[in-house]
C-alpha positions, -999 to 999 in steps of 0.1 A, spaced: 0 0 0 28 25 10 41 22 -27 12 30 -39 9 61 -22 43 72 -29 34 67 -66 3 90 -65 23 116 -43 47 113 -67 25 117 -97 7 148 -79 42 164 -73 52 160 -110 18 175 -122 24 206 -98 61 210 -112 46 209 -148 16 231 -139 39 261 -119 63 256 -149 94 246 -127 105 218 -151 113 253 -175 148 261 -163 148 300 -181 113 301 -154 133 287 -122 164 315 -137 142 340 -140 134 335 -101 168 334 -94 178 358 -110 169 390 -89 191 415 -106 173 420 -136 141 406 -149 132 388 -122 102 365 -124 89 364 -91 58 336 -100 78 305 -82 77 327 -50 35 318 -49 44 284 -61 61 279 -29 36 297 -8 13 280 -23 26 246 -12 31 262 24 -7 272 27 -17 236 15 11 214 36 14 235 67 -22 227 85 -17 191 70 22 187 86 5 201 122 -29 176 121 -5 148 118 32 159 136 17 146 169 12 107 159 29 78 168 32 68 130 22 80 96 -6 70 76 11 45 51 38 37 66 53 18 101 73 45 111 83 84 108 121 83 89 135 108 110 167 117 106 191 106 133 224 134 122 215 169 131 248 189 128 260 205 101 289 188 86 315 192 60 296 169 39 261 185 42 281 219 34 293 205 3 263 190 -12 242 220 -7 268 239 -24 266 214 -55 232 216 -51 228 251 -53 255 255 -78 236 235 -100 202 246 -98 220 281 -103 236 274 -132 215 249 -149 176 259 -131 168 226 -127 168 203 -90 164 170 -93 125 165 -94 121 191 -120 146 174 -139 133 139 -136 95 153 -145 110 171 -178 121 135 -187 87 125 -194 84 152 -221 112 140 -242 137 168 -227 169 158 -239 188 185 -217 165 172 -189 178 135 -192 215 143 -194 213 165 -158 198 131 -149 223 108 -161 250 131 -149 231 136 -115 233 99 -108 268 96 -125 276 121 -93 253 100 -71 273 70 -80 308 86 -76 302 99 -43 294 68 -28 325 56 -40 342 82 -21 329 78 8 
């Protein structure tokens, strides 16, 4: 049951990505991009998803368990480390640079999005060499 949920969650979050345009990396540039034209429209994207998620995270942050699932994945590391530092520089490099994250980028696959699919393949190429690292 708790895969099929995660399917349709996923499904809804892919349909909101295409809908608020944040699989169009010139939109998610135009937000970041505060200097000159900037395209304030993700800004209510994100408010958006806080006005939906925010009552929703406070009926349920109470309860011994989710829904769909055995347990809460918390996570059990909560400084900030080298690694985390570096990751969400990546991160942010590359959503800079690029405008895509990762579930933007994965969504775009699904409309043929050959710039799309190369951030993916490279994304898990990076996913892959970093647990080598390690």
């Amino acid at each position: 049951m708790s895969k099929i949920v995660s399917l349709v969650c996923g499904i809804i979050f892919g349909i909101g990505l295409v809908i608020s345009e944040m699989i169009n990396p010139e939109k998610v540039l135009g937000f970041l991009n505060i200097f000159r034209d900037w395209d304030p429209s993700l800004a209510f994207v994100m408010i958006g998803a806080l006005v939906v998620s925010t009552p929703i995270f406070h009926l349920f942050k109470n309860k011994n368990k989710p829904l769909f699932s055995s347990n809460f994945s918390i996570p059990t590391i909560k400084e900030i480390d080298k690694k985390l530092l570096i990751g969400s520089v990546f991160f942010g490099a590359g959503w800079g640079l690029i405008g895509l994250c990762p579930g933007p980028a994965i969504t775009s696959i699904a409309l043929l999005n050959t710039s799309s699919a190369i951030f993916v393949v490279s994304m898990f190429s990076g996913f892959y060499i970093a647990s080598k690292v390690n």
